[in-house]
C-alpha positions, -999 to +999 in steps of 0.1 A: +706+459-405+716+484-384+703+494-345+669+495-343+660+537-342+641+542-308+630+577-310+615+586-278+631+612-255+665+615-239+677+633-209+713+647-205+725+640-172+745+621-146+716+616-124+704+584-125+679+593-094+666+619-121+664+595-147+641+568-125+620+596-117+612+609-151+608+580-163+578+571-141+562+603-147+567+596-187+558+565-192+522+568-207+541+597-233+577+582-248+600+561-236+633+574-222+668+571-224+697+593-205+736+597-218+765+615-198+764+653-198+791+656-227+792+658-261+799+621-268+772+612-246+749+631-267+761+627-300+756+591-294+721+596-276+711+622-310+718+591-329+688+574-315+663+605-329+649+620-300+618+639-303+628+660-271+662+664-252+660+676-214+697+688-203+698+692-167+709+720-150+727+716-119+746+749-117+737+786-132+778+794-128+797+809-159+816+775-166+778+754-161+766+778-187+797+774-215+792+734-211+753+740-214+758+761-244+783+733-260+761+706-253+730+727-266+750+736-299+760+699-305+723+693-312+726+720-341+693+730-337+674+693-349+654+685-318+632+707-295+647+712-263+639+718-225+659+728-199+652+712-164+666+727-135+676+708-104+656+711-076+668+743-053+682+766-085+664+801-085+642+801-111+649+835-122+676+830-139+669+794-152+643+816-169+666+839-185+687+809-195+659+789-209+653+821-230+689+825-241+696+794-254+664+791-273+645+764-253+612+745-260+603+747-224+620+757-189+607+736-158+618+736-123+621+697-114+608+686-078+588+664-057+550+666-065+555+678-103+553+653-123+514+654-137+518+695-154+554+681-161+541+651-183+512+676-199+540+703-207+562+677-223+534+661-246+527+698-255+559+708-266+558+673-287+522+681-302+536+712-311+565+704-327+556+675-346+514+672-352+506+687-390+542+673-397+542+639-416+518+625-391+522+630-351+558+624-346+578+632-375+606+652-372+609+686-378+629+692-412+637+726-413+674+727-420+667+701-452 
């Protein structure tokens, strides 16, 4: 038998700091697991079926966008996604990023925002995978 298929949710990122913090505020929804920003990392972290993919944004610069956009195109489109901005980015244009590349859900991360962070993200999940196969079957529109 192959690996086990965990599911749960997975965050793209180097920030391990991130990683501890989301995973507190998360850990009554999925579990979750983080891989290096780069396609490798999340080829190998897509393998695990994710039900929800937060790539963190650290930068809104031309070349921060083009990797985004790579990374974003690498999930071709299987598994919602969210967009989570470091703390300190103007949320204007996070916005108008979120909106260009399609996203679930665009969210600010910082101290204090972790309860309407953990209700947004079991949102997004109820609303891409209730009516579906049961509550978290994946979405299967490209089959």
């Amino acid at each position: 038998a192959g690996p086990a298929l965990t599911r749960g949710l997975l965050l793209v990122s180097s920030a391990e700091a991130l990683e501890t913090e989301l995973r507190e505020v998360l850990k009554d929804v999925q579990s979750l697991a983080r891989v290096a920003p780069n396609v490798q990392g999340l080829k190998e972290g897509l393998a695990n079926l994710p039900t929800l993919v937060f790539f963190h944004v650290t930068g809104l610069g031309l070349d921060d966008r083009r990797r985004l956009k790579a990374l974003i195109e690498a999930t071709a489109s299987r598994v919602p996604f969210m967009l989570l901005g470091a703390e300190g980015l103007e949320m204007s244009p996070l916005l108008e990023l979120g909106t260009e590349m399609k996203a679930a859900a665009t969210y600010q991360w910082g101290p204090g925002k972790g309860t309407f962070f953990q209700r947004l993200v079991q949102g997004i999940l109820r609303r891409h995978y209730e009516d579906r196969e049961g509550p978290l079957a994946p979405r299967m529109e490209d089959a």
